[in-house]
C-alpha positions as CSV (number, residue, x, y, z in Angstrom):
1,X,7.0,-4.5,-16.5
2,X,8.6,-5.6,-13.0
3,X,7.4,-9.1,-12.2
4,X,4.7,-8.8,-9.1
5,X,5.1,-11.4,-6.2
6,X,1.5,-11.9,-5.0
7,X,-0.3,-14.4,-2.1
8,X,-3.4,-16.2,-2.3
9,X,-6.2,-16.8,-0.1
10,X,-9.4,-18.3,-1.1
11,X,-10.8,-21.0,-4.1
12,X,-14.0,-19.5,-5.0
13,X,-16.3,-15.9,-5.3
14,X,-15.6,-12.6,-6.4
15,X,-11.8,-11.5,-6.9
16,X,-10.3,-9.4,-4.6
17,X,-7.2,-7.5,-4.9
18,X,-4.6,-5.3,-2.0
19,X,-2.0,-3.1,-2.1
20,X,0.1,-1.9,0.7
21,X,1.4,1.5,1.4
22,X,5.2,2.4,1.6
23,X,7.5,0.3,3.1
24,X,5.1,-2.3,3.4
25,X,4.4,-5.5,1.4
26,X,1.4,-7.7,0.7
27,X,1.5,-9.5,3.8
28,X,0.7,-6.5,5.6
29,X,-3.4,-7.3,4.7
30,X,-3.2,-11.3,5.8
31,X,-5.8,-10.6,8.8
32,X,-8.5,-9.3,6.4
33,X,-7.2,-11.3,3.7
34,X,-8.1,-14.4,5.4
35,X,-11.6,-13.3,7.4
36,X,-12.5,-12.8,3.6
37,X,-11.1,-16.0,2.0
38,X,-14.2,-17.7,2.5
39,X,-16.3,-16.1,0.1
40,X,-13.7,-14.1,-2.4
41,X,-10.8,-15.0,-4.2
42,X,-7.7,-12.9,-2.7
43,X,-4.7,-11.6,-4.0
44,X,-1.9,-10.0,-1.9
45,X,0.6,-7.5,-4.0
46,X,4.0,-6.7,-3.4
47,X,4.0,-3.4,-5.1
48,X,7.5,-2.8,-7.2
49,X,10.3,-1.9,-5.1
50,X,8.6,-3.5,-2.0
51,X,8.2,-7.0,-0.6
52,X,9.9,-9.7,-3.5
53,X,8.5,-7.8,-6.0
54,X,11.1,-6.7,-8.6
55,X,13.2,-3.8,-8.4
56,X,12.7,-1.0,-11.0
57,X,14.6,2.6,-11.9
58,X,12.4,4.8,-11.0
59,X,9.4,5.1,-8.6
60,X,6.0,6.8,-9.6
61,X,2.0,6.0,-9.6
62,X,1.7,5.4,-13.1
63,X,4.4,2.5,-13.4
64,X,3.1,1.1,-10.3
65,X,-0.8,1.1,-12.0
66,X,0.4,-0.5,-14.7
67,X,2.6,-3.1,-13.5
68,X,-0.6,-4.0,-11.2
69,X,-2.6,-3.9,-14.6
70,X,-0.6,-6.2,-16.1
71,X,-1.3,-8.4,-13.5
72,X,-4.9,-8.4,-13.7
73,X,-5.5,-8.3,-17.6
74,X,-6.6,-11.6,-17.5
75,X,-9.0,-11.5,-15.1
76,X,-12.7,-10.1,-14.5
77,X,-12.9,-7.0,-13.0
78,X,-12.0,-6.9,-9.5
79,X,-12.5,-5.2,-6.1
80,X,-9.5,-3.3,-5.3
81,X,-8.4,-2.3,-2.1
82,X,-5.6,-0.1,-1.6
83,X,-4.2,2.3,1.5
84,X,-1.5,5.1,1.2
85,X,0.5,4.4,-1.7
86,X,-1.4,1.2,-2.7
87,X,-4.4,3.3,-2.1
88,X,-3.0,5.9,-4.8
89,X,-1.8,3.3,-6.6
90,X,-5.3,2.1,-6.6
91,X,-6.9,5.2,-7.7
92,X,-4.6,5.7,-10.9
93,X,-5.4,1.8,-12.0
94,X,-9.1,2.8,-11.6
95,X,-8.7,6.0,-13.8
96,X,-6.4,4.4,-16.4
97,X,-8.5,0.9,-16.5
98,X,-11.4,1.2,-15.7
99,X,-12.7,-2.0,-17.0
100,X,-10.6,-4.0,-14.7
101,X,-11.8,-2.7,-11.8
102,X,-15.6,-3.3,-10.5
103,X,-15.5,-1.5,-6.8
104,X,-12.8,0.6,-5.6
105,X,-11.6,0.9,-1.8
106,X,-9.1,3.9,-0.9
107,X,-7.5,3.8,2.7
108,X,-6.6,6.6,4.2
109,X,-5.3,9.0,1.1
110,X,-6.8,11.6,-1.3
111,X,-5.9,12.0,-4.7
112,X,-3.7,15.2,-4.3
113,X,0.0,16.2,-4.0
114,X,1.0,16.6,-0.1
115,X,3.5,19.0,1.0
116,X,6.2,17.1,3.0
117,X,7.4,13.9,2.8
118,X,10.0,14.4,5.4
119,X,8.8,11.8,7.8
120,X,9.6,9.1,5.1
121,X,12.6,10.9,4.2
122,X,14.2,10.3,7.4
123,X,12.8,6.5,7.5
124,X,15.0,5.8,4.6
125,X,17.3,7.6,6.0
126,X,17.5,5.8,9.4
127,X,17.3,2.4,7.0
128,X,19.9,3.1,5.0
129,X,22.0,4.1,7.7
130,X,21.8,0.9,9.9
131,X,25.0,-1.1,9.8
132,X,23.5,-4.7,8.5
133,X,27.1,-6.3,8.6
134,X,27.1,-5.4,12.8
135,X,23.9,-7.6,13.3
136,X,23.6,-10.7,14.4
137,X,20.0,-10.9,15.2
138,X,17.3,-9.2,14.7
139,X,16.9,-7.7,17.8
140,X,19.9,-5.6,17.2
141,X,18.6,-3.8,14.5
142,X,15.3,-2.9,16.7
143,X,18.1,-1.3,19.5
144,X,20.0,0.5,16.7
145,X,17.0,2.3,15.4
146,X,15.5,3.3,18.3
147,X,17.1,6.6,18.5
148,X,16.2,7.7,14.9
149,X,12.6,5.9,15.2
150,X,11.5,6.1,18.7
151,X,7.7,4.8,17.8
152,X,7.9,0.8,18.5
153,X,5.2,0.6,16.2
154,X,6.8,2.1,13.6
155,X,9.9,0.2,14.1
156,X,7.9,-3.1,13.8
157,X,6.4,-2.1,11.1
158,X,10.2,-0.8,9.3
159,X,11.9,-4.2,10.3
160,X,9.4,-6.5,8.7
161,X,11.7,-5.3,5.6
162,X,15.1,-7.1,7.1
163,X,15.6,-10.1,5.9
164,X,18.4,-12.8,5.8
165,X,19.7,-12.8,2.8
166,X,19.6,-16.3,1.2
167,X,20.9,-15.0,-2.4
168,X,23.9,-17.0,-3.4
169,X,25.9,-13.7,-3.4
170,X,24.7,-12.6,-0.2
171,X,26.7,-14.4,1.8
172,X,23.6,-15.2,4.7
173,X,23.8,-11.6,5.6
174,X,21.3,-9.1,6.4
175,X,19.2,-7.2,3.2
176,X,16.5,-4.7,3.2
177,X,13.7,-6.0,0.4
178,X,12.6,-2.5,-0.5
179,X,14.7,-0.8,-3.1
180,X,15.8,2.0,-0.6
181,X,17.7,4.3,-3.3
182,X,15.5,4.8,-5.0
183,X,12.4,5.0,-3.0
184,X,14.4,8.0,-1.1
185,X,15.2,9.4,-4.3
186,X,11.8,9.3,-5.3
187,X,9.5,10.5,-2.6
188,X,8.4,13.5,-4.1
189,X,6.8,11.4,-6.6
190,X,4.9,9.2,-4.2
191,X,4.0,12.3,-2.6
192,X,2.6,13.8,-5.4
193,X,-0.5,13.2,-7.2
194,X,0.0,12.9,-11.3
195,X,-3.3,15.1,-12.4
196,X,-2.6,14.8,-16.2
197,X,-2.3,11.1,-16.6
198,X,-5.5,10.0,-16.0
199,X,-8.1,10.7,-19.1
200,X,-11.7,10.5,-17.1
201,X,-13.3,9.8,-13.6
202,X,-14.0,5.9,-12.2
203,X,-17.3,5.8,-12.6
204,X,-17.7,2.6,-10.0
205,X,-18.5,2.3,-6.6
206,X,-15.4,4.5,-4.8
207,X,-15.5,4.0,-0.6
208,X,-13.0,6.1,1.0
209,X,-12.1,5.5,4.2
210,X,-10.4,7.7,6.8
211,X,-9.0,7.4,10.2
212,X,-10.6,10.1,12.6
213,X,-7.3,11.0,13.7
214,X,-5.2,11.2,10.5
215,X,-3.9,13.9,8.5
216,X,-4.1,12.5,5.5
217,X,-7.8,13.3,4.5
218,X,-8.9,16.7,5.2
219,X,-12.1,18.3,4.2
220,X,-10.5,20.6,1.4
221,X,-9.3,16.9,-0.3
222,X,-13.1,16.4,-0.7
223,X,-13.8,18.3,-4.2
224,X,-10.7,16.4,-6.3
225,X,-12.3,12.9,-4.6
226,X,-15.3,13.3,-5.8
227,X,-14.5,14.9,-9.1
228,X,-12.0,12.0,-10.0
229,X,-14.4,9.2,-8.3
230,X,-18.0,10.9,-8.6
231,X,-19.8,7.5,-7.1
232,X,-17.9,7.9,-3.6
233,X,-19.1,6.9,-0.5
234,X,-16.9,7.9,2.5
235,X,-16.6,6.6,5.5
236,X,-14.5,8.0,8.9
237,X,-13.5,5.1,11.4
238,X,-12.9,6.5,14.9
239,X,-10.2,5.6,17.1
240,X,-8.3,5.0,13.9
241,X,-4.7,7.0,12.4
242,X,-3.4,7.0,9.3
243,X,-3.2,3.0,9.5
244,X,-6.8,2.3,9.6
245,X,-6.8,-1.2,8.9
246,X,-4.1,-2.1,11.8
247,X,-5.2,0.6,14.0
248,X,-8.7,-0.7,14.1
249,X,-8.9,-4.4,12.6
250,X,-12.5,-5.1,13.4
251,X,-13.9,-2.2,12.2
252,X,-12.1,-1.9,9.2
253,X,-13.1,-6.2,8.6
254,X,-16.9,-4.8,9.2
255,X,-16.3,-1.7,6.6
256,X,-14.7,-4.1,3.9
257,X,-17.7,-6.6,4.6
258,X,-19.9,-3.9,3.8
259,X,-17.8,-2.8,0.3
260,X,-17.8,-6.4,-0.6
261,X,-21.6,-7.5,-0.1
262,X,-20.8,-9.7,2.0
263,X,-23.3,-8.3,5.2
């Protein structure tokens, strides 16, 4: 299994554990990470391929569960967030081990295969495509993909991945940290849902938590939630896209205060 970089919060309480969507890393959840370290034990995971996890061949839900299962084995049960991917992720750690995980928080994603994954597809694209040897700051990267990625947002969000690369090989260039090659060659897996590799429904506490104004849970995704996760509560933050927790911090904190049993 790929070696998982993680970041800690917190000394004492219950454990809890997040995992980011695509193209982000564990550091993507510091703001709740912290409001919660008071009273929980955090853990922030960069999922393979992502962040300074390790890099791996292939891309799918399945590796990425248990790679994160690995991790926890020698724990007690945890609460596990995750949203997009992580939230997936999330979902097929909960299927396949049950007994590591007591409460179960899915972001913004449904347990079914999605049609396009053309957005991302032109992400990698647009990454993969930016000259790294031309930059001498940051900045310039933010200017070259502005054509190919006109949402600032997004950008941000895409060139928290650029780092200077400190390797002795690199030569103190510029890297991405995702695995890019194979993340693009994989999207259809990380748009699809695995059906057959999970042998029963979580039986724990499921929330699932949408934006009001994302695509990414519909009602028709209702009937495979609750068959998979029959103990699901959800929960529709408005205001809020696909990016829930960013979108709308405070209400997401409240929402995850709630889940934990901390209000």
């Amino acid at each position: 299994m790929p070696a998982l970089h993680t970041t800690t919060y917190g000394a004492s309480g219950s454990r809890v554990v997040f995992l980011h969507g695509l193209f982000g890393q564990g550091r993507n959840w510091t703001t709740p990470a912290k409001a919660i370290a008071e009273h929980h034990r955090v853990t922030l995971v960069d999922l393979p391929n992502h962040g300074r996890s390790e890099w791996t061949d292939r891309v799918d839900y399945v590796d990425m569960a248990e790679a994160v299962a690995e991790l926890l084995e020698a724990e007690d049960p945890v609460d596990l967030v995750g949203h997009s991917m992580g939230g997936k992720t999330a979902m097929m750690l909960a299927l396949r081990h049950p007994e590591l995980v007591a409460k179960l928080l899915v972001a913004d994603i449904a347990p079914v295969a999605y049609t396009s994954a053309s957005e991302f597809s032109r992400y990698v694209a647009a990454l993969r495509g930016l000259d790294l040897d031309a930059l001498t700051e940051r900045g310039d990267a933010d200017r070259m993909l502005a054509e190919a990625v006109p949402s600032e947002t997004v950008r941000s969000f895409l060139l928290q991945n650029l780092r200077r690369d400190t390797r002795p090989e690199g030569g103190g260039g510029w890297r991405w940290q995702p695995n890019l090659d194979v993340i693009g060659r994989d999207l259809g897996n990380l748009s699809d849902w695995p059906e057959d590799a999970a042998a029963a429904p979580y039986q724990g506490p499921t929330m699932w938590v949408a934006g009001e104004r994302s695509n990414y849970i519909r009602p028709e995704y209702a009937d495979a939630m609750t068959r998979l996760f029959p103990h699901v509560r959800k929960v529709v933050i408005k205001g809020a896209g696909h990016w829930v927790h960013s979108e709308q911090p405070d209400v997401f904190l409240g929402v995850l205060r709630r889940f934990l049993g901390d209000d």
